[in-house]
Structure formats: structure tokens, C-alpha cells
C-alpha positions as CSV (number, residue, x, y, z in Angstrom):
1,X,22.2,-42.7,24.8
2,X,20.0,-40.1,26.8
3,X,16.0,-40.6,25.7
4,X,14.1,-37.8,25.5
5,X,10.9,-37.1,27.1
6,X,7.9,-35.7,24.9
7,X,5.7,-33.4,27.1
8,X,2.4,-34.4,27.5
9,X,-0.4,-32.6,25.6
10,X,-2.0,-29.9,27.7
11,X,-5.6,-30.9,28.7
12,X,-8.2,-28.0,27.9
13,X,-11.9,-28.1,28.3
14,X,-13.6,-25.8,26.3
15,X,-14.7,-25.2,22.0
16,X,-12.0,-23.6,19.8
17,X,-13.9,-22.0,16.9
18,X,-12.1,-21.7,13.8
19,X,-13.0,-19.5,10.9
20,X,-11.1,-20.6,7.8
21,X,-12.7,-21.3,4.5
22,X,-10.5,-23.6,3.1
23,X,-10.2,-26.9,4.2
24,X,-6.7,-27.4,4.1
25,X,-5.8,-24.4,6.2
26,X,-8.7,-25.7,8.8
27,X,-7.0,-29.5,9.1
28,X,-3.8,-27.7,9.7
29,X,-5.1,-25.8,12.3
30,X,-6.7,-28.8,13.5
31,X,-3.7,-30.4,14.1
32,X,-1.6,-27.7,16.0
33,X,-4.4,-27.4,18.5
34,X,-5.1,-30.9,19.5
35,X,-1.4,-31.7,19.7
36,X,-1.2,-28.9,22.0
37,X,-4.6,-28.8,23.9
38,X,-6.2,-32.8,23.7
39,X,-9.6,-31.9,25.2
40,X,-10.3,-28.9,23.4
41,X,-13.4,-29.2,21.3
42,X,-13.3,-27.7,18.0
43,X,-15.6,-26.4,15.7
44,X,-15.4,-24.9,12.0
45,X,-16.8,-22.1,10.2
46,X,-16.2,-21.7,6.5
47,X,-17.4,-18.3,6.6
48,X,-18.7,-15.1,9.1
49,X,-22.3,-15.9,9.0
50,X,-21.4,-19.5,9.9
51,X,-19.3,-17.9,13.1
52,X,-22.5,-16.1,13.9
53,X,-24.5,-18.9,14.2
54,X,-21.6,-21.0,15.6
55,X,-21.6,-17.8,18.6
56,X,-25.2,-18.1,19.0
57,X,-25.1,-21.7,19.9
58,X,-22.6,-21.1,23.2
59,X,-19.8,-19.0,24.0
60,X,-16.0,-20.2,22.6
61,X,-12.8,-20.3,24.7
62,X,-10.9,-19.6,21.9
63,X,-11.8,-18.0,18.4
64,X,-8.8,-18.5,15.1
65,X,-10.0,-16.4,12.4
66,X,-9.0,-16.2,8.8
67,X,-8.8,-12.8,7.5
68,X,-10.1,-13.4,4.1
69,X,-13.3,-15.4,4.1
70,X,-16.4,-15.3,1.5
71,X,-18.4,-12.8,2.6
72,X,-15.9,-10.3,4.0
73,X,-13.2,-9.3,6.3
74,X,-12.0,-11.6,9.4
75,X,-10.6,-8.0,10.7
76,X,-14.5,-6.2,10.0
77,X,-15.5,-9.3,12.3
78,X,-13.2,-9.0,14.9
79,X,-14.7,-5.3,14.8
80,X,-18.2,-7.1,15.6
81,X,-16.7,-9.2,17.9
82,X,-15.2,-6.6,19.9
83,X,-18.4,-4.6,20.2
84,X,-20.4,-7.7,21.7
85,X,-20.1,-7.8,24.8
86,X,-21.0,-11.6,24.8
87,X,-17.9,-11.8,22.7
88,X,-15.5,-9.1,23.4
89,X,-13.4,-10.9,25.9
90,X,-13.1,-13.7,23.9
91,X,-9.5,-14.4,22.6
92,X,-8.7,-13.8,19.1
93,X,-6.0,-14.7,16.5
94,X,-6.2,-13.6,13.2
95,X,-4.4,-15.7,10.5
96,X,-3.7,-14.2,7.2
97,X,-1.3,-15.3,4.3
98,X,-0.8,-11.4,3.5
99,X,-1.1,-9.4,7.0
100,X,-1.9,-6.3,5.6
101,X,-1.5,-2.0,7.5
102,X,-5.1,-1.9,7.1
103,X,-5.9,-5.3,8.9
104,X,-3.3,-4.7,11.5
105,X,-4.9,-2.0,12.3
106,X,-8.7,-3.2,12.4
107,X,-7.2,-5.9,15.0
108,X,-5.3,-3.5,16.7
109,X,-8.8,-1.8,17.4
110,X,-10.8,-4.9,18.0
111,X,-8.4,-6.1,20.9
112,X,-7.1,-9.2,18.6
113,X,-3.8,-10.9,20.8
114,X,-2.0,-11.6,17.9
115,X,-2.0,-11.2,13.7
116,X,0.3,-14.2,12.6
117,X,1.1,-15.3,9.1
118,X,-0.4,-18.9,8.4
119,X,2.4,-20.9,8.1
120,X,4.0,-19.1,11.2
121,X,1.4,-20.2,13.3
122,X,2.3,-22.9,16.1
123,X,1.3,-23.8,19.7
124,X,2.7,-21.3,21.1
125,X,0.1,-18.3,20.1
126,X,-2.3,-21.2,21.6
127,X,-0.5,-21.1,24.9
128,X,-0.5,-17.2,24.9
129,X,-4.2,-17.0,24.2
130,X,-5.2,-19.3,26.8
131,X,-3.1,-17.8,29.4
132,X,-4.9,-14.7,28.5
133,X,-8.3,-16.1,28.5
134,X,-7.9,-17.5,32.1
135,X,-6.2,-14.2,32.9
136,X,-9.3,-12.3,32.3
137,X,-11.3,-15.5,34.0
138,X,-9.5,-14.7,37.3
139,X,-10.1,-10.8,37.0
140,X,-14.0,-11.4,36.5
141,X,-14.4,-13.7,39.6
């Protein structure tokens, strides 16, 4: 009998902010990231003005963003983001249960790494993002 070896969770200092308005969607999320990155902190937003202040309060490593929250567009957001330049080289994944042209195309434009249906989403996009993140960390030092 050969025993198998899990890998051990990837340690990752830094906040994940994730913009989801639905609560099941956010545990979900929850749980992908801290089986994959342990020391990530996380923080919620159920909605875009509640990312705002979330942003406001201290930069995030990572930002998972919902395309269709209460008051608008996570794509219109990304816009936002992408024109702050606080927040433009922050890493973004946009989750949507119907990826849309239209949206594609606002993320396109807003430097988003990757559009993923929901229940596609896994570590690895995590892994991708963060190797991008310290990617751009390297450049800027």
C-alpha cells in the first residue's frame, strides 16, 4: 500500500478581499483560499461601496470580485480599479455564473488576470494571481 502525501498549504501573508454578495458563494470562496493560502487574511464585501471602504482601510494582495453585485457591475469596478493607481496593480479575478462578451471585455480593459465561471473556480487561479502579484512586486523594487 503506497500512502500518499497531502501538500502542505501554502503560507501567504497578506488580505484577500472578496466581493460577493451572497453568502454562500463568499463561504465557498472562503474555503478554496485558506486550503490553499493558510495565512491569508480575508475580508468580505457584499457590495462595491463596501470594497471602497474596504480599499480605503489598506491595500489588498488579492481582490475576487463578483460580477453582479447590488449596486452595479463587478466589470464597471474593475474599470475603477484599474484607473486608481493605488489599485491598478492589484490582482483581479472576476467570478460570474454567466460570463457575459460585454463583461469580458470590460475586464479585458481593466487588466483583470482571469474571468472564471463560479463553480470552475479552484486554487489554481489563486496560485496564478499570486505569482503575478509578486511578479510585479519584483519589477517595482
Amino acid at each position: 500500500m503506497q500512502h500518499q502525501q497531502t501538500p502542505a498549504r501554502a503560507a501567504y501573508d497578506g488580505t484577500c478581499l472578496i466581493v460577493e454578495d451572497s453568502e454562500f458563494d463568499r463561504e465557498r470562496l472562503h474555503r478554496v483560499l485558506a486550503r490553499a493560502y493558510g495565512g491569508m487574511q480575508v475580508e468580505f464585501a457584499p457590495s462595491i461601496e463596501a470594497a471602497r471602504r474596504a480599499l480605503s482601510a489598506g491595500d489588498k494582495a488579492l481582490i475576487l470580485l463578483d460580477n453582479n453585485l447590488p449596486d452595479g457591475l463587478g466589470a464597471n469596478f474593475a474599470l475603477e480599479l484599474a484607473c486608481d493607481h493605488r489599485h491598478a496593480q492589484t490582482p483581479v479575478i472576476m467570478l460570474s455564473d454567466w460570463p457575459s462578451p460585454v463583461m469580458w471585455e470590460k475586464a479585458a480593459s481593466a487588466g483583470v488576470l482571469y474571468v472564471v465561471n463560479k463553480c470552475d473556480f479552484d486554487a489554481s487561479y489563486l496560485a496564478a494571481a499570486l505569482r503575478a502579484l509578486q511578479g510585479r512586486n519584483r519589477q517595482m523594487h
